[in-house]
N, CA and C atoms as a LAMMPS dump frame, in Angstrom:
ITEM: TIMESTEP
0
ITEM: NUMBER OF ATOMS
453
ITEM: BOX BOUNDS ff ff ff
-5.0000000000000000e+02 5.0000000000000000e+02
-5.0000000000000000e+02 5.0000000000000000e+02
-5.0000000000000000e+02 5.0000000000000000e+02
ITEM: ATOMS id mol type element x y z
1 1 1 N -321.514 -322.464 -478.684
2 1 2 C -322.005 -323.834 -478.627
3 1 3 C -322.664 -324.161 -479.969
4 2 1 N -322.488 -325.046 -480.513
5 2 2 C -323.017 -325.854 -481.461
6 2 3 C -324.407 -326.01 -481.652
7 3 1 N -325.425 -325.83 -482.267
8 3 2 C -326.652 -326.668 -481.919
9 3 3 C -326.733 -328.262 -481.66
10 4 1 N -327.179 -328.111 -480.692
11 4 2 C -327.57 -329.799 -480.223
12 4 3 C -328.907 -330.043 -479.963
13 5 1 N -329.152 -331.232 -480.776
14 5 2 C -330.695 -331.71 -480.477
15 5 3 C -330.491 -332.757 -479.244
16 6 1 N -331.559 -332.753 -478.363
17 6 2 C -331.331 -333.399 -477.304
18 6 3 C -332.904 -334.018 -477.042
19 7 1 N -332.968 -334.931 -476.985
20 7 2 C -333.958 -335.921 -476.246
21 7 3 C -334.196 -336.251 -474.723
22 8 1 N -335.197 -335.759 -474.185
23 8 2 C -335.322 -335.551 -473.151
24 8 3 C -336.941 -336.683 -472.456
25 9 1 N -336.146 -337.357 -471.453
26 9 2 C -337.232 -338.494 -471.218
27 9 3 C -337.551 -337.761 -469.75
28 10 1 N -338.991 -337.606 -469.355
29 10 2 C -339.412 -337.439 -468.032
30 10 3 C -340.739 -337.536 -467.851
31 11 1 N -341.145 -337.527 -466.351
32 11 2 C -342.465 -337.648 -466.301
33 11 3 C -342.839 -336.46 -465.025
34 12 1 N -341.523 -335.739 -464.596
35 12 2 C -341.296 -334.454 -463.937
36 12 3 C -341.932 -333.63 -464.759
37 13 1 N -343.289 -332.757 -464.024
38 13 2 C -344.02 -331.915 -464.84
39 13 3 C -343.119 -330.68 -464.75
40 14 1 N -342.244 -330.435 -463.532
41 14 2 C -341.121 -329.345 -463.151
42 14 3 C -340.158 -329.162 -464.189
43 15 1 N -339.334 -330.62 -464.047
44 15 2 C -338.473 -330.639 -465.193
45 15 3 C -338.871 -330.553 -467.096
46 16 1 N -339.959 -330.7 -467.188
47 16 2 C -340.162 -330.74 -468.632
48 16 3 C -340.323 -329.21 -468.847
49 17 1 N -341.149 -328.806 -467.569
50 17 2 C -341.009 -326.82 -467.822
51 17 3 C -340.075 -326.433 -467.799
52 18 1 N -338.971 -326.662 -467.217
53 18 2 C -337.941 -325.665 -467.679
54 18 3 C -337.175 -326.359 -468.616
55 19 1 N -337.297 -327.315 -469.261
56 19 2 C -336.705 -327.744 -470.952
57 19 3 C -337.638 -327.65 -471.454
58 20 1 N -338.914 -326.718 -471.308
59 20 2 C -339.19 -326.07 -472.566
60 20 3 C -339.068 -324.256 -472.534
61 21 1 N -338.582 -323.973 -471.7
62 21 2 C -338.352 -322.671 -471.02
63 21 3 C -336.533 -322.7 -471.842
64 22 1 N -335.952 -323.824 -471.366
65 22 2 C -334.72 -323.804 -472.302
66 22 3 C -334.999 -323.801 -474.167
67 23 1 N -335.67 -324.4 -474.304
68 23 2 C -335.856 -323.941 -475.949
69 23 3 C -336.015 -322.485 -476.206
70 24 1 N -336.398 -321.586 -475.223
71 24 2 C -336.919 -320.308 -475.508
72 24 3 C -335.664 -319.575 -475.002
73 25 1 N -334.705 -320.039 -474.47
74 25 2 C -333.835 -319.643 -474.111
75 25 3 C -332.39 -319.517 -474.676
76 26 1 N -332.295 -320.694 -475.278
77 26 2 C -330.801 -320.831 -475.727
78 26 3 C -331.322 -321.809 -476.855
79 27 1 N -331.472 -320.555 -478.037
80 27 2 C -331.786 -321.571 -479.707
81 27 3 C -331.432 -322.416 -480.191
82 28 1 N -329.867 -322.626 -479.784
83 28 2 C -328.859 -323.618 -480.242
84 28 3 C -329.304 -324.863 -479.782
85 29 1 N -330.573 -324.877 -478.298
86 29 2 C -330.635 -326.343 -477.79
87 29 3 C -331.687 -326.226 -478.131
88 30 1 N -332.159 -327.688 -478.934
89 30 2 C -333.454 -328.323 -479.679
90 30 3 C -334.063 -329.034 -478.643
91 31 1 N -334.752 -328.61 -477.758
92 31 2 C -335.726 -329.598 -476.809
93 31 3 C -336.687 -330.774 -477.44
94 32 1 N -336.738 -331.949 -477.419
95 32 2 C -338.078 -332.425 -477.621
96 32 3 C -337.68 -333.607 -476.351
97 33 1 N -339.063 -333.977 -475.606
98 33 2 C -339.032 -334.171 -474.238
99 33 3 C -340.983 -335.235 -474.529
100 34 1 N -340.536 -336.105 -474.351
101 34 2 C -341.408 -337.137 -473.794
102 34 3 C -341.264 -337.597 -472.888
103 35 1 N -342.919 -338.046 -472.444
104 35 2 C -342.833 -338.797 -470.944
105 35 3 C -343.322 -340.162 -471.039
106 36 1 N -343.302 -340.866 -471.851
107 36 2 C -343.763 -342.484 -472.11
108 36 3 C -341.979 -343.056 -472.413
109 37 1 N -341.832 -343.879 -471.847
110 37 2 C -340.783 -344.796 -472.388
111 37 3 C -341.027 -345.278 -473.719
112 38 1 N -341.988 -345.777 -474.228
113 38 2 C -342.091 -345.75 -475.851
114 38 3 C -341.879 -344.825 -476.847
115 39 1 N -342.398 -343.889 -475.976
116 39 2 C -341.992 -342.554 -476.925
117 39 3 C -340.336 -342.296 -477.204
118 40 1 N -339.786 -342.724 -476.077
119 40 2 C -338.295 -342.682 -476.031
120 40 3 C -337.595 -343.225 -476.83
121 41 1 N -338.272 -344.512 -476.573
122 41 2 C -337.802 -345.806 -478.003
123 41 3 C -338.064 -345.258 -479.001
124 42 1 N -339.222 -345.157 -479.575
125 42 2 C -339.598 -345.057 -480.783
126 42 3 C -338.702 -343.185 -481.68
127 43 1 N -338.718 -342.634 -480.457
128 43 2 C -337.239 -341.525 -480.826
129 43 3 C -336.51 -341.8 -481.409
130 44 1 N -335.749 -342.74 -480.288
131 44 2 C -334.398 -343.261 -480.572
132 44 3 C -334.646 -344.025 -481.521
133 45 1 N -335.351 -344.904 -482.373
134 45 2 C -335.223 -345.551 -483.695
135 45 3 C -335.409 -344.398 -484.802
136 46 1 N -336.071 -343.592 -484.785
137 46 2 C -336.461 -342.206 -485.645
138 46 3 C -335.422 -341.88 -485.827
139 47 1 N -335.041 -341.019 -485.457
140 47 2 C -334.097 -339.778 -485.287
141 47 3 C -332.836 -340.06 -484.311
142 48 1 N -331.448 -338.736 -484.759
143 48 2 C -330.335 -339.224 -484.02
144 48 3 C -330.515 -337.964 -483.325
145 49 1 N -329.986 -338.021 -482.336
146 49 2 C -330.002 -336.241 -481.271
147 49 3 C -328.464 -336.644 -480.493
148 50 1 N -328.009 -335.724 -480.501
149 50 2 C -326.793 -335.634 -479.891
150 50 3 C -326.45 -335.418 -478.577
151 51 1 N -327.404 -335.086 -478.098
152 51 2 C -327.62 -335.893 -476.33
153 51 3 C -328.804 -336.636 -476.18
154 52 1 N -328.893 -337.267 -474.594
155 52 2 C -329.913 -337.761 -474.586
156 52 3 C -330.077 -337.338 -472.97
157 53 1 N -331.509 -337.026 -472.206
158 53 2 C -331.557 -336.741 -471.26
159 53 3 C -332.371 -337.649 -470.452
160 54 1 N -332.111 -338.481 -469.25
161 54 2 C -333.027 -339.721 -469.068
162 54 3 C -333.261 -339.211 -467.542
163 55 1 N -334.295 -338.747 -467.189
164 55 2 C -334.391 -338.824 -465.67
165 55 3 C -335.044 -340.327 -465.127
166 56 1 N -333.976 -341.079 -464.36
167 56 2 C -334.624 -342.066 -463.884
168 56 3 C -335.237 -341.99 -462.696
169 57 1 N -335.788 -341.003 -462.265
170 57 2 C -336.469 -340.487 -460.802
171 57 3 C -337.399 -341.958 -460.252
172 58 1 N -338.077 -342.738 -461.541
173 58 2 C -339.055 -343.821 -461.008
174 58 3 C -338.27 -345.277 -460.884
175 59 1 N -337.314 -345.513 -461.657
176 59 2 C -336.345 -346.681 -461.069
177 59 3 C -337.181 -348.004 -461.917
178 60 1 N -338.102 -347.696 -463.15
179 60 2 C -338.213 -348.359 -463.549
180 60 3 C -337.865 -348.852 -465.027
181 61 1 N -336.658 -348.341 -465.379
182 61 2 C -336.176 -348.138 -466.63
183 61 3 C -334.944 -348.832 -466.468
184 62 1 N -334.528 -350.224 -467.528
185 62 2 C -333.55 -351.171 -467.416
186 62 3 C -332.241 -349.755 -468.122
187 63 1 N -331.614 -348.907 -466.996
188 63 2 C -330.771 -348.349 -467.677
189 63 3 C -329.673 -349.25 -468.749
190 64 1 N -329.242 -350.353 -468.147
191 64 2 C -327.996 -350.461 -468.66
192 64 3 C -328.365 -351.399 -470.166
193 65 1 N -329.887 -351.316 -470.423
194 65 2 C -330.322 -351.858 -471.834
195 65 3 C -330.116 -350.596 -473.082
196 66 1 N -331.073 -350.064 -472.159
197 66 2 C -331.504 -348.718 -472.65
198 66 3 C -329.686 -347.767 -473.489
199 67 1 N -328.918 -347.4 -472.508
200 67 2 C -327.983 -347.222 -472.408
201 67 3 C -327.25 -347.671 -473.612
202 68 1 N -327.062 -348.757 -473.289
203 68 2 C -326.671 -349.646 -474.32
204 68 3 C -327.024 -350.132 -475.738
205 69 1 N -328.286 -349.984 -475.661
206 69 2 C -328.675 -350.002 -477.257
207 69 3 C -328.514 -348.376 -477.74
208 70 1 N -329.12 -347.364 -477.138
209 70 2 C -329.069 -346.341 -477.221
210 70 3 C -327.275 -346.171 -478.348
211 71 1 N -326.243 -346.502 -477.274
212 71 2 C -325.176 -345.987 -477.889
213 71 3 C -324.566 -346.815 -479.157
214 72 1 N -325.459 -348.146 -479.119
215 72 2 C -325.139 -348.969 -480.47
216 72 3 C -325.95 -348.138 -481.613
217 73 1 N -326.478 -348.156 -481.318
218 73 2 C -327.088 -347.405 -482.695
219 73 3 C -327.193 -345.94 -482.923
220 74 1 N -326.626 -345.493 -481.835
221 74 2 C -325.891 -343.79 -482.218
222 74 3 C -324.75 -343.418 -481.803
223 75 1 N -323.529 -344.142 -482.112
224 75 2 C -322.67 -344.044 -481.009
225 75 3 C -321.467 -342.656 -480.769
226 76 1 N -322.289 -341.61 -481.412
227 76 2 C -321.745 -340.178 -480.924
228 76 3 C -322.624 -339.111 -479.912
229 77 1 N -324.075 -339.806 -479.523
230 77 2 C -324.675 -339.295 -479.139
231 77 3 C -324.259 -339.439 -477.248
232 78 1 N -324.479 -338.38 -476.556
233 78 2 C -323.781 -338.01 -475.18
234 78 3 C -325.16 -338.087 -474.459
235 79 1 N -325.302 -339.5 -473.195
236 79 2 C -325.642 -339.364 -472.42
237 79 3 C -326.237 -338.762 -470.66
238 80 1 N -326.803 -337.809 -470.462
239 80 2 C -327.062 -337.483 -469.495
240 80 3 C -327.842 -337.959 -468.481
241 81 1 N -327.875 -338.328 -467.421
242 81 2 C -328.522 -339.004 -466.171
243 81 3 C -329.029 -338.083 -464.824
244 82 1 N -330.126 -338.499 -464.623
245 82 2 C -330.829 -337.721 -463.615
246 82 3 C -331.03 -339.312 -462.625
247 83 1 N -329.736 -339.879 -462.026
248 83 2 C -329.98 -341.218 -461.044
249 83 3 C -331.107 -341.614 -460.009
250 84 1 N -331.801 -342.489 -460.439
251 84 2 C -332.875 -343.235 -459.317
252 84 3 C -332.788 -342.185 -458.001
253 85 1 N -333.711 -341.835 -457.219
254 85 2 C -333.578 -341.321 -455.824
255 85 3 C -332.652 -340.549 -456.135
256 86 1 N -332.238 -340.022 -456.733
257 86 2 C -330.734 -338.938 -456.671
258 86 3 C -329.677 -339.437 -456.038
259 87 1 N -329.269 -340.692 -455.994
260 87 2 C -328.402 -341.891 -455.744
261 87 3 C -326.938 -342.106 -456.396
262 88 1 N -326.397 -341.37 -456.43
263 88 2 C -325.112 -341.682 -457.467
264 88 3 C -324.407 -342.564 -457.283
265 89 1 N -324.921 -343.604 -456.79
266 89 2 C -324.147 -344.485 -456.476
267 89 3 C -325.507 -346.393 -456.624
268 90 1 N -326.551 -345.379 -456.923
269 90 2 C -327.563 -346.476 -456.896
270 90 3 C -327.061 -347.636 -457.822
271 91 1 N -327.495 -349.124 -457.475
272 91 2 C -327.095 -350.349 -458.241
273 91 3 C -327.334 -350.201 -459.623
274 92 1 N -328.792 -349.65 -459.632
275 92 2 C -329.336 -349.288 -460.831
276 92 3 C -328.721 -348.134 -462.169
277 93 1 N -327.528 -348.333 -462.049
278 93 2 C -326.91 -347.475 -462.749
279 93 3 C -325.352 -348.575 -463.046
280 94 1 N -324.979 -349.543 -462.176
281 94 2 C -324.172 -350.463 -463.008
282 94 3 C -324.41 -350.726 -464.147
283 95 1 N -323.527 -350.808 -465.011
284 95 2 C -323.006 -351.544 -466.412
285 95 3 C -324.094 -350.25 -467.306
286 96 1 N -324.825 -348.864 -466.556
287 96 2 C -325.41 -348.283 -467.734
288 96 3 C -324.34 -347.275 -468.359
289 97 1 N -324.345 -346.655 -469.516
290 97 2 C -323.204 -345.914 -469.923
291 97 3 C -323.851 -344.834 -469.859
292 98 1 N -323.138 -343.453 -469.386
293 98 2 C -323.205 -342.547 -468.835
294 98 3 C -322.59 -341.591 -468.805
295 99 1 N -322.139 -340.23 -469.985
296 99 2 C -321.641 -339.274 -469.962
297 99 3 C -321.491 -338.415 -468.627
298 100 1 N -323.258 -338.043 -468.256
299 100 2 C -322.769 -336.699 -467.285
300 100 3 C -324.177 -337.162 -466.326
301 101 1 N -323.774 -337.429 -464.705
302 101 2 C -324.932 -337.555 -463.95
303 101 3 C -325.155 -335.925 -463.864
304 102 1 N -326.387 -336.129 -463.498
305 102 2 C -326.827 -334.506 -462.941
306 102 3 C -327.641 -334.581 -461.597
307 103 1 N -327.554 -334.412 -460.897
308 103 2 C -328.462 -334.249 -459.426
309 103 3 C -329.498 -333.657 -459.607
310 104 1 N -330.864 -333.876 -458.559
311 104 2 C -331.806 -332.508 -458.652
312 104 3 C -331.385 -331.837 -457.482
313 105 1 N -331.911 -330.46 -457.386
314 105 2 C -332.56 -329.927 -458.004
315 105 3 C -331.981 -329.519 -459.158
316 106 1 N -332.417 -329.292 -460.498
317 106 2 C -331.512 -329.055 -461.869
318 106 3 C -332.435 -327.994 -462.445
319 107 1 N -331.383 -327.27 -462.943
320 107 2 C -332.071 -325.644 -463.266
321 107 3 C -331.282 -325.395 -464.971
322 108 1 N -331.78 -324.702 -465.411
323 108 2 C -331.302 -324.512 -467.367
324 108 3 C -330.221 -324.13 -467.209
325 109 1 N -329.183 -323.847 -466.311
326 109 2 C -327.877 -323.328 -466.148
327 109 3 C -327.17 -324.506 -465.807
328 110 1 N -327.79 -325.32 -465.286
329 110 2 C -327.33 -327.034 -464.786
330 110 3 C -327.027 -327.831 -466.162
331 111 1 N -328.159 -327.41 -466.835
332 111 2 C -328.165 -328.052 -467.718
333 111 3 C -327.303 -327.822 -468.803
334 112 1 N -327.346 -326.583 -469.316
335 112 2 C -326.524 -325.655 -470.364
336 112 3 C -324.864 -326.065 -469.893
337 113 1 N -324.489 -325.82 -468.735
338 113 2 C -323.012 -326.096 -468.379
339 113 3 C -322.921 -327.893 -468.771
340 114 1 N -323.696 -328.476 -468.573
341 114 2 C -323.231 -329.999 -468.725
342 114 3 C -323.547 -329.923 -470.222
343 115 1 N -324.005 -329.638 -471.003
344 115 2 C -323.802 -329.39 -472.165
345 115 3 C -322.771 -329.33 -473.04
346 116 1 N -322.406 -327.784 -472.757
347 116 2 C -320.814 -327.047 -473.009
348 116 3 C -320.104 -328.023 -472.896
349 117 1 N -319.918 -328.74 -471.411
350 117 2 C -318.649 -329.501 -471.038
351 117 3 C -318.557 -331.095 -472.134
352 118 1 N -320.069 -331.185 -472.321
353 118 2 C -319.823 -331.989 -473.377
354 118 3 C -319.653 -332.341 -475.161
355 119 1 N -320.032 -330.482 -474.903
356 119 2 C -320.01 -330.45 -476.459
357 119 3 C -319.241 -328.568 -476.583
358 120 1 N -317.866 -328.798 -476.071
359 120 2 C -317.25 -327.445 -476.291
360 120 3 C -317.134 -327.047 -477.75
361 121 1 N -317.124 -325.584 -478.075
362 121 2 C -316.638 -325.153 -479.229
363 121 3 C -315.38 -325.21 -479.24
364 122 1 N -315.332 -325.519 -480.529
365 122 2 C -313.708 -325.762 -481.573
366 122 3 C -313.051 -324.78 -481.346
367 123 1 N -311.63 -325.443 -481.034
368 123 2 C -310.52 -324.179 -480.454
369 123 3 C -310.59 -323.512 -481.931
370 124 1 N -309.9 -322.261 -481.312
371 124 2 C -309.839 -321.534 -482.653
372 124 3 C -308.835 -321.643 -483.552
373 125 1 N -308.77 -321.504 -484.936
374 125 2 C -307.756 -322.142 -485.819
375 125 3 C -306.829 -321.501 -485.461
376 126 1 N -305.394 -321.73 -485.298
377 126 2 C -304.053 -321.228 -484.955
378 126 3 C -303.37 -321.486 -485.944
379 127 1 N -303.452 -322.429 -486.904
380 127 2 C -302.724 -323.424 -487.926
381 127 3 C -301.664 -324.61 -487.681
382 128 1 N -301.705 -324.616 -486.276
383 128 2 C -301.035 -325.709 -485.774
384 128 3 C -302.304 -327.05 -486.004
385 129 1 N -301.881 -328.387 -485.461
386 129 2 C -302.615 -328.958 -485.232
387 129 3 C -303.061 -329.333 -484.332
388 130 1 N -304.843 -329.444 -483.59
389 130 2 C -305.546 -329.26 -482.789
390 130 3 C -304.928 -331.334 -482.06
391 131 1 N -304.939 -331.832 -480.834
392 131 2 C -304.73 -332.959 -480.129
393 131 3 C -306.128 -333.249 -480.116
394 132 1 N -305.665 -334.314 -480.7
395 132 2 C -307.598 -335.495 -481.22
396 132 3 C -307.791 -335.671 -479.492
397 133 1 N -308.668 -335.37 -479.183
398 133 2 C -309.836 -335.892 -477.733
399 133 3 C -310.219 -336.945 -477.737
400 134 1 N -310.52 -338.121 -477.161
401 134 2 C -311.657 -339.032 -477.156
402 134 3 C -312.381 -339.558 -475.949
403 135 1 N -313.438 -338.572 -476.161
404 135 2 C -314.648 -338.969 -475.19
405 135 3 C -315.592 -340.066 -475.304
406 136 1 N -314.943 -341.709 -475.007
407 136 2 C -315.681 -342.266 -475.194
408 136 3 C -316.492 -342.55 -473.766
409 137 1 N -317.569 -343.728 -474.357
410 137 2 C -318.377 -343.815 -472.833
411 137 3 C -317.773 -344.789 -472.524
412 138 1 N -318.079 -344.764 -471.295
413 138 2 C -317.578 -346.346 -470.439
414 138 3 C -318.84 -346.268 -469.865
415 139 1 N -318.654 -347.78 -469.016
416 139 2 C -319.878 -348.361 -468.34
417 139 3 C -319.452 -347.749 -466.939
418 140 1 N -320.668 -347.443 -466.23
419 140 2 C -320.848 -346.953 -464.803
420 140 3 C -320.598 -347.799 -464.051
421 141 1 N -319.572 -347.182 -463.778
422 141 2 C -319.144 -348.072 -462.088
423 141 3 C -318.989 -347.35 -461.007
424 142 1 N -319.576 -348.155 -460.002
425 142 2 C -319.567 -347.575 -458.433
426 142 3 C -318.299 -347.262 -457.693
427 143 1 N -317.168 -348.044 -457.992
428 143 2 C -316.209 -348.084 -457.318
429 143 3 C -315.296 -346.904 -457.037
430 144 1 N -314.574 -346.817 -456.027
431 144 2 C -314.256 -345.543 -455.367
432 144 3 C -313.195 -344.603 -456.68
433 145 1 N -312.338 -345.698 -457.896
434 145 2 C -311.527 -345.317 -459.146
435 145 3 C -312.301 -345.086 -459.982
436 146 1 N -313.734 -344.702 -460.42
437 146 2 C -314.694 -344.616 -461.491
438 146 3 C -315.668 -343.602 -460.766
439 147 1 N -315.012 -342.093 -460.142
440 147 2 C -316.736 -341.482 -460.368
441 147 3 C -316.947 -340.67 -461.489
442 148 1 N -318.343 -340.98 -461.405
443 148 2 C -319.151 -340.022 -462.696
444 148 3 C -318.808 -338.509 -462.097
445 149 1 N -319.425 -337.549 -463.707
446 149 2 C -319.041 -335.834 -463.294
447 149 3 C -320.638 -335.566 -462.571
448 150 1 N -320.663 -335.206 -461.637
449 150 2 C -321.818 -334.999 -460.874
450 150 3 C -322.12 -332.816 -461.173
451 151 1 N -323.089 -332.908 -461.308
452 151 2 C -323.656 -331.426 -461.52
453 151 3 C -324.534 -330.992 -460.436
C-alpha cells in the first residue's frame, strides 16, 4: 500500500482511538483526526490527504455540500462514510459523493481493507500495457441500481 494521508472527522471518542492505534500500526496510514467541523474545513483548505474519513453519526453535517466542495477542490482525494444512524440508505446521504460507506461497528482491519480497495498497489511491471481504471465519484443514490460498497 502506498502511503495515504487521510483526514479523519469524528466526535466518537472509540473511533478516534483506534485511528490513532492505526497510526501505530500501519506507517503507511497518516492519521490526523479532528472533532470540530471547522477543523475539517479549515483541513480541507490547508492541506490535500488522499482520503477523507467523515463519520456522520450526529446527522448534522450538510453531506452533499461538504462532499462536494471537498471533491472540487481535491478531486483525487477518496471519500469514506460512516452514514447517519448507520442508515445506508438515510436521505441524508442523497446527492453526497461517496467512495466507500463503512458501517459500525468499524475496527483498523475495516478500515485498512477499505483502504487497499481504494488505493491498490500497482500491478507489477510485465511490459505490456497496464488498462487505465477510472474511479470516479458519483453522487449517492438510494435507488435499488446504485448501491454503495458497504464494509
Amino acid at each position: 500500500m502506498m502511503k495515504i494521508n487521510l483526514l479523519a472527522y469524528s466526535v466518537d471518542p472509540d473511533l478516534l482511538t483506534m485511528l490513532s492505534s492505526l497510526n501505530e500500526k500501519r506507517k503507511e496510514i497518516v492519521v490526523e483526526h479532528v472533532g470540530e467541523i471547522e477543523e475539517l474545513y479549515e483541513n480541507i483548505d490547508r492541506q490535500t490527504f488522499e482520503a477523507v474519513l467523515i463519520d456522520a453519526a450526529g446527522g448534522e453535517i450538510p453531506l452533499d455540500l461538504l462532499t462536494g466542495d471537498l471533491i472540487e477542490q481535491h478531486p483525487g482525494t477518496r471519500i469514506l462514510l460512516l452514514p447517519p444512524d448507520d442508515d445506508p440508505n438515510s436521505p441524508e446521504l442523497k446527492d453526497a459523493i461517496v467512495h466507500r460507506l463503512i458501517m459500525r461497528p468499524i475496527t483498523s482491519d475495516d478500515l485498512v481493507k477499505a483502504l487497499d480497495e481504494l488505493f491498490p498497489a500497482p500491478p507489477a511491471q510485465t511490459g505490456e500495457p497496464a488498462a487505465e481504471e477510472h474511479d470516479q465519484p458519483a453522487a449517492f443514490e438510494t435507488d435499488e441500481n446504485h448501491e454503495p460498497s458497504l464494509i
